[in-house]
PyMOL Python script that loads the backbone (N, CA, C, O; Angstrom):
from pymol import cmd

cmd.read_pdbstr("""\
ATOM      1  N   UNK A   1     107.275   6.163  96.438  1.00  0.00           N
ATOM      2  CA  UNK A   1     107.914   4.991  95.854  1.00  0.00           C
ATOM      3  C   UNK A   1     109.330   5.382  95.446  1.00  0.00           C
ATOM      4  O   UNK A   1     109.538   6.093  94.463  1.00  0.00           O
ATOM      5  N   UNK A   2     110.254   4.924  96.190  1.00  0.00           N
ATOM      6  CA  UNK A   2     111.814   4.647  95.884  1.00  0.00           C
ATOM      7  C   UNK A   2     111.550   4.389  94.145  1.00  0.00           C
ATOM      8  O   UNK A   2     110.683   3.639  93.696  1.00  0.00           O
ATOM      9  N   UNK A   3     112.300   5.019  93.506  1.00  0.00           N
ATOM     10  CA  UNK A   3     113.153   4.644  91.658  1.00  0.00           C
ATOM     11  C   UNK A   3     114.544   4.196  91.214  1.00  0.00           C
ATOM     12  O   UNK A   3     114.955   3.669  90.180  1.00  0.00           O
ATOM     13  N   UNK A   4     115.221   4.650  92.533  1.00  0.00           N
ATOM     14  CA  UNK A   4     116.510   4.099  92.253  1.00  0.00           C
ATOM     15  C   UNK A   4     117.489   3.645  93.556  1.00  0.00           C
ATOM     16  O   UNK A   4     117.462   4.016  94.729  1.00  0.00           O
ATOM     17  N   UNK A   5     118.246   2.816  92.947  1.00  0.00           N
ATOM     18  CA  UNK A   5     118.729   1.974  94.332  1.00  0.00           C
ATOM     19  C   UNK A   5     119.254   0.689  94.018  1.00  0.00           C
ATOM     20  O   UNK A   5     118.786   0.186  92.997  1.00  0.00           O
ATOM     21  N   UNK A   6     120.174  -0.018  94.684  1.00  0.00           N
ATOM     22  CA  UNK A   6     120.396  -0.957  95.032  1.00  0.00           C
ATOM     23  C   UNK A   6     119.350  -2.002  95.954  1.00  0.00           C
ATOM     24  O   UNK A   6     119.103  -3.195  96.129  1.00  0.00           O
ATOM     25  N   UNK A   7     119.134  -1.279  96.189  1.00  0.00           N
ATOM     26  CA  UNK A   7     117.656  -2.200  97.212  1.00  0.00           C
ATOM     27  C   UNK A   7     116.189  -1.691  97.034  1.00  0.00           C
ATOM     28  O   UNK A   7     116.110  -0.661  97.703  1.00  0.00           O
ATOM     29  N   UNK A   8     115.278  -1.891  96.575  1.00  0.00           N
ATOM     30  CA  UNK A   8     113.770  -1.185  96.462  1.00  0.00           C
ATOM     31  C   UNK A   8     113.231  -1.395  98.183  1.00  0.00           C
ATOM     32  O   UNK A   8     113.743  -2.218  98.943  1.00  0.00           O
ATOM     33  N   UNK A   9     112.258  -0.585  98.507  1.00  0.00           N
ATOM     34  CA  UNK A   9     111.865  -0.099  98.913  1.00  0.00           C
ATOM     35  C   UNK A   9     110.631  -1.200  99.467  1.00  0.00           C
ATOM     36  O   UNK A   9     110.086  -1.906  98.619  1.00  0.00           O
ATOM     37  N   UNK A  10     110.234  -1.311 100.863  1.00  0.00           N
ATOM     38  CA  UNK A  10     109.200  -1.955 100.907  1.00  0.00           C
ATOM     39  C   UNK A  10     107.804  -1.607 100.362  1.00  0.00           C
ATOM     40  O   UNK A  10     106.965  -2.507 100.403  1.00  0.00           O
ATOM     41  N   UNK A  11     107.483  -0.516  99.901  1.00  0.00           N
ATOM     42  CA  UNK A  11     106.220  -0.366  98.640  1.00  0.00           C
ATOM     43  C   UNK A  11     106.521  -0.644  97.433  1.00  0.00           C
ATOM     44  O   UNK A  11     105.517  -0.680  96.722  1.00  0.00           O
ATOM     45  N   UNK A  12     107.570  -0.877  96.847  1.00  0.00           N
ATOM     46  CA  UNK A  12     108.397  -1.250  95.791  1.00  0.00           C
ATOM     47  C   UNK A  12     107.941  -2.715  95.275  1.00  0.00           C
ATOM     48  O   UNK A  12     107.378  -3.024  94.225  1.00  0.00           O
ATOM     49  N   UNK A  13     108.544  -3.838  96.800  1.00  0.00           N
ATOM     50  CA  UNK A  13     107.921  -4.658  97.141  1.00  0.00           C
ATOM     51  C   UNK A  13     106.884  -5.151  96.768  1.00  0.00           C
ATOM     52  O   UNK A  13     106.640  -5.971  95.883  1.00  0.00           O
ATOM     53  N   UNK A  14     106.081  -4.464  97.688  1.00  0.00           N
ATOM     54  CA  UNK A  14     104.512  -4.979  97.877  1.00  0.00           C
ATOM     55  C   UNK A  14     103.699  -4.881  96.364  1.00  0.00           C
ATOM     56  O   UNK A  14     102.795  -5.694  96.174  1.00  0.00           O
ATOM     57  N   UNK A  15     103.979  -4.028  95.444  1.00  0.00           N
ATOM     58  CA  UNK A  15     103.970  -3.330  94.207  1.00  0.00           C
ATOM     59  C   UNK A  15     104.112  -4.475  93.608  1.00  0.00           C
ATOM     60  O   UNK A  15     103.121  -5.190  93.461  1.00  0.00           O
ATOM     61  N   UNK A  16     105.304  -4.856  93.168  1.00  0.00           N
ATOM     62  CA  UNK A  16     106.269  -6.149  92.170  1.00  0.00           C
ATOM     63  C   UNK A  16     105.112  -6.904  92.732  1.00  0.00           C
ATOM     64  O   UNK A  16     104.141  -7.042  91.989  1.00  0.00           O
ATOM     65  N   UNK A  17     105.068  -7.415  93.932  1.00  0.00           N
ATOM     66  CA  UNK A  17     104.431  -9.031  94.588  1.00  0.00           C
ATOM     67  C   UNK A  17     103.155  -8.428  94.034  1.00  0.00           C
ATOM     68  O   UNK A  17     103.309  -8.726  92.849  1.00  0.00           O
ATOM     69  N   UNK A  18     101.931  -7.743  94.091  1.00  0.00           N
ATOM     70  CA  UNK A  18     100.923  -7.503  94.062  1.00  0.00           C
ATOM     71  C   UNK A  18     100.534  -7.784  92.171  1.00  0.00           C
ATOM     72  O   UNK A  18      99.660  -8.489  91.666  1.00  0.00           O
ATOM     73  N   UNK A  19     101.422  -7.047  91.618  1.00  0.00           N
ATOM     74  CA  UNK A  19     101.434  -7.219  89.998  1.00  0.00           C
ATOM     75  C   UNK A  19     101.776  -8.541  89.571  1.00  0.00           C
ATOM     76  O   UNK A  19     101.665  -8.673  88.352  1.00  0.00           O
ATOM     77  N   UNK A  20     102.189  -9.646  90.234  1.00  0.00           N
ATOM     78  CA  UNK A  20     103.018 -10.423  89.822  1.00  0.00           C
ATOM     79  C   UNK A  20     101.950 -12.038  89.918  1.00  0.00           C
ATOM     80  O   UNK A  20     101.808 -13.082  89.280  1.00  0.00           O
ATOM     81  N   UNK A  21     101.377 -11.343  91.193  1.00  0.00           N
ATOM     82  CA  UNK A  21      99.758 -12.128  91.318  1.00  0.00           C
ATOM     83  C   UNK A  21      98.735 -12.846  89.419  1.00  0.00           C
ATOM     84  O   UNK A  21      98.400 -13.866  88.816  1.00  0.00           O
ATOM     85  N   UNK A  22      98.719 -10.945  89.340  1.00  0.00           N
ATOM     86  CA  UNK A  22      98.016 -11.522  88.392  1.00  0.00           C
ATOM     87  C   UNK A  22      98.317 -11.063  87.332  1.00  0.00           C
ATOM     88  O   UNK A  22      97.468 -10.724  86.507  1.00  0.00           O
ATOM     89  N   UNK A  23      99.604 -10.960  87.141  1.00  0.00           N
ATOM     90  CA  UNK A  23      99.880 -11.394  85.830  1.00  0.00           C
ATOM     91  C   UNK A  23      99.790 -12.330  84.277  1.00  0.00           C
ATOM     92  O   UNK A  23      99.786 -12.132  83.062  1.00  0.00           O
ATOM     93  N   UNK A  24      99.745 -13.099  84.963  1.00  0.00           N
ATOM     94  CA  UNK A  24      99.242 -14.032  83.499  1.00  0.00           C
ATOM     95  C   UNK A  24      97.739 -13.837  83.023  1.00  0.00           C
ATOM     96  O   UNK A  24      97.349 -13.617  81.877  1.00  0.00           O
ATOM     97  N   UNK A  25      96.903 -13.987  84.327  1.00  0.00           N
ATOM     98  CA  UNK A  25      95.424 -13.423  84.178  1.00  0.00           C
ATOM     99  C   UNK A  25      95.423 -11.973  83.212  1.00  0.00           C
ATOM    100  O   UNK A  25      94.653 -11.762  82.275  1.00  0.00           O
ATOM    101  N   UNK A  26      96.417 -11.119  83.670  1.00  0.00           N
ATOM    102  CA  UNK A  26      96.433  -9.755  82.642  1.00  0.00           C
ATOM    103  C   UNK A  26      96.903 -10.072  81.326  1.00  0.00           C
ATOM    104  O   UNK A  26      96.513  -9.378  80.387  1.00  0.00           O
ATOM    105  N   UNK A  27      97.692 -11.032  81.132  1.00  0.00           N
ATOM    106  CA  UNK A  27      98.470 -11.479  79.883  1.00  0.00           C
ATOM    107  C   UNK A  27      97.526 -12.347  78.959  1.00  0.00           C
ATOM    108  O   UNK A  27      97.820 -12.242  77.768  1.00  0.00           O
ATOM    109  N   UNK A  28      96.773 -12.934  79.154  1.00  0.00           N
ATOM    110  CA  UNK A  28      95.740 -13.680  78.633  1.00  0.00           C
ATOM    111  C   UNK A  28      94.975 -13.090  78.266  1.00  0.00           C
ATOM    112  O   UNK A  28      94.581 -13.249  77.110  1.00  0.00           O
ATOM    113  N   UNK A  29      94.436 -12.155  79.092  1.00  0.00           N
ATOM    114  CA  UNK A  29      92.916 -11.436  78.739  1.00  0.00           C
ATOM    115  C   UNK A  29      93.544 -10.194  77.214  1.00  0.00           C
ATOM    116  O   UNK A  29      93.016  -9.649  76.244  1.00  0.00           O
ATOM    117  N   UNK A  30      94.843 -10.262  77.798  1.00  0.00           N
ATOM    118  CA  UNK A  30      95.433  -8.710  76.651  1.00  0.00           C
ATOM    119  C   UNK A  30      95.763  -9.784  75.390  1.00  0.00           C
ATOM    120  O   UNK A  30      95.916  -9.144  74.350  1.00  0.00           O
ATOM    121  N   UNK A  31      95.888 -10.978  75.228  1.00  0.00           N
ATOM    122  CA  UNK A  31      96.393 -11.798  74.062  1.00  0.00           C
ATOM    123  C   UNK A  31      94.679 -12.219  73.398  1.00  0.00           C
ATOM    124  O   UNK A  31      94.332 -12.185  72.218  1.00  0.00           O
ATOM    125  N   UNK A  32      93.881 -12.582  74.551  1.00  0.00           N
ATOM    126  CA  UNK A  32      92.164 -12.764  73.859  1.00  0.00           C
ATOM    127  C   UNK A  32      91.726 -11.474  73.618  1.00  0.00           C
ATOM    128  O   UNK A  32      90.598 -11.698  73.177  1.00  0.00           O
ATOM    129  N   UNK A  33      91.884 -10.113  73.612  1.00  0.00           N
ATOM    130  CA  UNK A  33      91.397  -8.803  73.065  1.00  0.00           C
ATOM    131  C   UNK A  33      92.241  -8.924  72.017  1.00  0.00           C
ATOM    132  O   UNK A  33      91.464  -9.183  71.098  1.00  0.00           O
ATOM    133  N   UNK A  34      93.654  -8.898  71.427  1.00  0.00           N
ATOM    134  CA  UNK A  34      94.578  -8.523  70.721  1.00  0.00           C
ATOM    135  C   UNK A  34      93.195  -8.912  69.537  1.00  0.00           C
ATOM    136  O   UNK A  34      92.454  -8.156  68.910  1.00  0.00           O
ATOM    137  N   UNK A  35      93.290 -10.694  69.604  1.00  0.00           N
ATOM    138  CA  UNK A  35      93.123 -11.648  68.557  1.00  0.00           C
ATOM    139  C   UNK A  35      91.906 -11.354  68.414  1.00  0.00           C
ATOM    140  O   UNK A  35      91.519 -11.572  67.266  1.00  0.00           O
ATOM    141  N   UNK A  36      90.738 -10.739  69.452  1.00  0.00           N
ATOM    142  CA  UNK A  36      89.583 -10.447  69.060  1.00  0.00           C
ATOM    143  C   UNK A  36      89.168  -9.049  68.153  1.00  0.00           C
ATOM    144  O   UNK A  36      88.128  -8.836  67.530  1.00  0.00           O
ATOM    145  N   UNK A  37      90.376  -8.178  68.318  1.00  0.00           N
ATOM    146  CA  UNK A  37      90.520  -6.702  67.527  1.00  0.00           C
ATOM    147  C   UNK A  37      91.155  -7.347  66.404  1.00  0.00           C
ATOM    148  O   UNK A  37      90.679  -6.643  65.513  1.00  0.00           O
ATOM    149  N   UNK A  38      91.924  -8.221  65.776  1.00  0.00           N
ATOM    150  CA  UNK A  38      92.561  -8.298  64.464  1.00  0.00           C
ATOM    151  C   UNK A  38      91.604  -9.206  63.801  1.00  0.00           C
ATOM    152  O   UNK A  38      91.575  -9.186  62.571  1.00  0.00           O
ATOM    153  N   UNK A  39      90.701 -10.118  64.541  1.00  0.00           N
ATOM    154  CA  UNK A  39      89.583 -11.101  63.812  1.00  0.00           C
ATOM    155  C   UNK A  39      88.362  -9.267  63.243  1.00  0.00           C
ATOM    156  O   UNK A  39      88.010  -9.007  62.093  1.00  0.00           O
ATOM    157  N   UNK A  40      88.131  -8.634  64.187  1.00  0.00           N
ATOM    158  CA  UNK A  40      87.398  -8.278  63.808  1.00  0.00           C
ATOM    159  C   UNK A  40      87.928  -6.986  62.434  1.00  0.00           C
ATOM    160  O   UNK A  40      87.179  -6.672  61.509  1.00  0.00           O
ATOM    161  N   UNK A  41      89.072  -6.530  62.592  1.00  0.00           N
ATOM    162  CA  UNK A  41      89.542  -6.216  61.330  1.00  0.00           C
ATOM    163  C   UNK A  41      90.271  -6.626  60.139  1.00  0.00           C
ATOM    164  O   UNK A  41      91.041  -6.001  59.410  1.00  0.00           O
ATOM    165  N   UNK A  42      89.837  -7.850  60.115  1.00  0.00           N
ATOM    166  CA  UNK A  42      90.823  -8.356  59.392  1.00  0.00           C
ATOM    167  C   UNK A  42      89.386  -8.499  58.433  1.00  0.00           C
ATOM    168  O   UNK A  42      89.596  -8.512  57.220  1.00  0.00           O
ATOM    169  N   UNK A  43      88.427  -8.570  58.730  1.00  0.00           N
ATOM    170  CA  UNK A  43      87.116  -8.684  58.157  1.00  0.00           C
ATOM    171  C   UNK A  43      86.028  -7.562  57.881  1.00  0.00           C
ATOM    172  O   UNK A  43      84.930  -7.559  57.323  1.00  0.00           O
ATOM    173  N   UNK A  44      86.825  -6.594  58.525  1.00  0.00           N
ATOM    174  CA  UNK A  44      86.479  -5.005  57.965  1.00  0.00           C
ATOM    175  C   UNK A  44      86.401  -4.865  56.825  1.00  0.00           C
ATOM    176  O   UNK A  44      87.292  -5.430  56.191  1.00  0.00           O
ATOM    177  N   UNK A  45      85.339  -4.073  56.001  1.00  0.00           N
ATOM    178  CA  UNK A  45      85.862  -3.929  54.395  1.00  0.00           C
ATOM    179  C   UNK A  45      86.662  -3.034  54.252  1.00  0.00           C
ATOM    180  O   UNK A  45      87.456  -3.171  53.322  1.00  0.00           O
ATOM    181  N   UNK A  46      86.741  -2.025  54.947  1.00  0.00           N
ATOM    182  CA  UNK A  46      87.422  -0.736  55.059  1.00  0.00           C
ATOM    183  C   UNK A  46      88.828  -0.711  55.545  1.00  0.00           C
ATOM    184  O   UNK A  46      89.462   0.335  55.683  1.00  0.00           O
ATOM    185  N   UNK A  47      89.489  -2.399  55.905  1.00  0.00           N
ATOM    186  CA  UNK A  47      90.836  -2.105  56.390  1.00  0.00           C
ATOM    187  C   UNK A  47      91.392  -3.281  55.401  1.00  0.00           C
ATOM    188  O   UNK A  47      90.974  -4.438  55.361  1.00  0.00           O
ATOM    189  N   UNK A  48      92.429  -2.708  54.619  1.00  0.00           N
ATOM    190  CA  UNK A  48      93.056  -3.460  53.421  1.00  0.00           C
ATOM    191  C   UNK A  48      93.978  -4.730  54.138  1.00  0.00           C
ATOM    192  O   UNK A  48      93.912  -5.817  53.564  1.00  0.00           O
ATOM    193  N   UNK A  49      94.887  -4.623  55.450  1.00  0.00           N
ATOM    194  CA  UNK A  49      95.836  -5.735  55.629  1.00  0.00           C
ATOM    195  C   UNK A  49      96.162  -5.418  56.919  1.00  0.00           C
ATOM    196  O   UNK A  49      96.610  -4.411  57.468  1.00  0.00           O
ATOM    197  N   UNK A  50      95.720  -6.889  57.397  1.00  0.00           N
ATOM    198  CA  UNK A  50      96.128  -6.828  59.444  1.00  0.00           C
ATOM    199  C   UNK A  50      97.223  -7.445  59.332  1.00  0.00           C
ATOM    200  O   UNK A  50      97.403  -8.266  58.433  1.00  0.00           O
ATOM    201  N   UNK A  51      98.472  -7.036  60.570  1.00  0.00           N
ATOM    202  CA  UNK A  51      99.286  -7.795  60.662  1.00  0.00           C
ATOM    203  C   UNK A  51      99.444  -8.445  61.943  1.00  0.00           C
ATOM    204  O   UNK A  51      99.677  -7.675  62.875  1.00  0.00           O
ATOM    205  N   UNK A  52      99.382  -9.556  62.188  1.00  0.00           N
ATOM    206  CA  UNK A  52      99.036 -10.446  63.416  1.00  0.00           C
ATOM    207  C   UNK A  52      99.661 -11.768  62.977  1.00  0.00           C
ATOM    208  O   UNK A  52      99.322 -12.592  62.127  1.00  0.00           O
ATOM    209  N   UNK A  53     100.627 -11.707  63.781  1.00  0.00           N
ATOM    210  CA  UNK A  53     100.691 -13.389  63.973  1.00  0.00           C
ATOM    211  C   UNK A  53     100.164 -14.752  64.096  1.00  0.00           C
ATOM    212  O   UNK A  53     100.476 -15.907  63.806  1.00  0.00           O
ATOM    213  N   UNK A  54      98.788 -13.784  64.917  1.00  0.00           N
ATOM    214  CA  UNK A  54      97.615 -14.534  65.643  1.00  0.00           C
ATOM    215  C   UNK A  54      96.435 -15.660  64.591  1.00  0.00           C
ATOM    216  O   UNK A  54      95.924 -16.756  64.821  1.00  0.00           O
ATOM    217  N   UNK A  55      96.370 -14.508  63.164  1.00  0.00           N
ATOM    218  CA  UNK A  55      95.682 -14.664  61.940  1.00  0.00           C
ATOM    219  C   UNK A  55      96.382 -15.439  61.476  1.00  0.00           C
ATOM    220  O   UNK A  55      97.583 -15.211  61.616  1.00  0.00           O
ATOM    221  N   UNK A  56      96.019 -16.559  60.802  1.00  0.00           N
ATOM    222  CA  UNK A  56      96.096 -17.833  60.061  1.00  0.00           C
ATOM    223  C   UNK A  56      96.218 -17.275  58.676  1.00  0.00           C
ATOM    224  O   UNK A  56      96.438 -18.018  57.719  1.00  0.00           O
ATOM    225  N   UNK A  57      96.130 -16.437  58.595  1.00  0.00           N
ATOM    226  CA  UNK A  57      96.430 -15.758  56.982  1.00  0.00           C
ATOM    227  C   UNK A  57      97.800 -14.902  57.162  1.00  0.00           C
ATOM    228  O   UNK A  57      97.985 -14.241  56.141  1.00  0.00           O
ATOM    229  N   UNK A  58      98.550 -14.753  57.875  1.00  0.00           N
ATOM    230  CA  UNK A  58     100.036 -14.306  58.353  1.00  0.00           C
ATOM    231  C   UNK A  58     100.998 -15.185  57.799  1.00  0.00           C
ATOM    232  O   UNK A  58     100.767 -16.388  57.916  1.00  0.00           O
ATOM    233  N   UNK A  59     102.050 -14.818  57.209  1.00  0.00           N
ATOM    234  CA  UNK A  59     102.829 -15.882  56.648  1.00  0.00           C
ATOM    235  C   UNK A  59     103.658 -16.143  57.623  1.00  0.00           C
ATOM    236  O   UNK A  59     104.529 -16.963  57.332  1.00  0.00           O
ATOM    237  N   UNK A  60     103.682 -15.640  58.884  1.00  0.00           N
ATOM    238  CA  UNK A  60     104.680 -16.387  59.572  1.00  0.00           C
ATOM    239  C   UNK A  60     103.994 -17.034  61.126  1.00  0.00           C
ATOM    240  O   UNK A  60     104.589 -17.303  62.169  1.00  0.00           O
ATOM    241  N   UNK A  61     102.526 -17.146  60.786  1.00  0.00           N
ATOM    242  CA  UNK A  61     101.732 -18.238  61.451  1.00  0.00           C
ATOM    243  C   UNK A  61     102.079 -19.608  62.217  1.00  0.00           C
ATOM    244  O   UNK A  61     101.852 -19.995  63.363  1.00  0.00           O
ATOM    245  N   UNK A  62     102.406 -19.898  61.656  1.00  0.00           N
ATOM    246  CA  UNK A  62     103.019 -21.496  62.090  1.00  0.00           C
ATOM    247  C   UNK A  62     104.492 -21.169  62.766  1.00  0.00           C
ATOM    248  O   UNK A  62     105.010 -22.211  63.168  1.00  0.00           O
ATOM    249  N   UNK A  63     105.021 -20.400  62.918  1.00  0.00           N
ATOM    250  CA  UNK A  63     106.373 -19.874  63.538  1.00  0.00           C
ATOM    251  C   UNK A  63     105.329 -19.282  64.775  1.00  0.00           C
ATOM    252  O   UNK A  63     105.475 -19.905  65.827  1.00  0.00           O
ATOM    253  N   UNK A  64     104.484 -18.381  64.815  1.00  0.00           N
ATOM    254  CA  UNK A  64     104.306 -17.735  65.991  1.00  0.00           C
ATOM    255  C   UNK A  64     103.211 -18.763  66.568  1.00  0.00           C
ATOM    256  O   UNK A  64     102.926 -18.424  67.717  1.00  0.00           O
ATOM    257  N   UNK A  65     102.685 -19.611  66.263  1.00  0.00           N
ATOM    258  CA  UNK A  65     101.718 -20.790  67.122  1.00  0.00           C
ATOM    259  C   UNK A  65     102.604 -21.493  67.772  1.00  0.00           C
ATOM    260  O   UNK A  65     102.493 -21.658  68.987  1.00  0.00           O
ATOM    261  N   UNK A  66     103.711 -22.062  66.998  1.00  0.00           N
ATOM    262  CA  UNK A  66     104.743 -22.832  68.328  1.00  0.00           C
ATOM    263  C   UNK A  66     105.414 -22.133  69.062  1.00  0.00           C
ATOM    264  O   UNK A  66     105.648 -22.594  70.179  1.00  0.00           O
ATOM    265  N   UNK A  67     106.005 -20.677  68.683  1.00  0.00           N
ATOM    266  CA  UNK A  67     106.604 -20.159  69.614  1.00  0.00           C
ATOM    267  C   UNK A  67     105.397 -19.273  71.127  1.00  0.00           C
ATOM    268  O   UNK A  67     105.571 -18.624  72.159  1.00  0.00           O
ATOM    269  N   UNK A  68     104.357 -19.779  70.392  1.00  0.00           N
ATOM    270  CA  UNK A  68     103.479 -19.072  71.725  1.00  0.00           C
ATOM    271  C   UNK A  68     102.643 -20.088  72.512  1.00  0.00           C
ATOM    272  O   UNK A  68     101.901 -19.807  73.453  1.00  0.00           O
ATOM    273  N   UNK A  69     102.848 -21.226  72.034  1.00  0.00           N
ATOM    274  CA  UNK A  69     102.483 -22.779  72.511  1.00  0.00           C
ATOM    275  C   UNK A  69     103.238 -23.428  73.689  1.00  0.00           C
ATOM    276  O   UNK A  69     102.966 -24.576  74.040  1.00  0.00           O
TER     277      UNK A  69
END
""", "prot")
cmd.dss("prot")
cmd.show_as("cartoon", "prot")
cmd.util.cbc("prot")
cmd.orient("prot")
């Protein structure tokens, strides 16, 4: 795999196009684990303070629901 250049490389290519498929599918599934690891510690007794946007107990909640809406 070509790294540098003015032009990539046809495996370069095929690489970008192949990742690019399923991307959002990867982006979704990594945003439903995030929110499923901070639900489940946020309810830990053993962990004092999650910080997540995701959590409705975040003070800047309502800023990160529209900006991820």
């Amino acid at each position: 795999v070509k790294s540098s250049g003015a032009v990539p490389g046809p495996m370069d290519c095929y690489l970008v196009l192949r990742g690019i498929k399923t991307l959002a599918v990867r982006v979704e599934r990594a945003v439903s684990n995030a929110k499923k690891v901070a639900d489940f510690l946020d309810h830990h007794p053993k962990v004092s303070e999650v910080h997540y946007p995701g959590l409705s107990s975040h003070p800047q909640h309502e800023l990160a629901k529209k900006q991820m809406d």
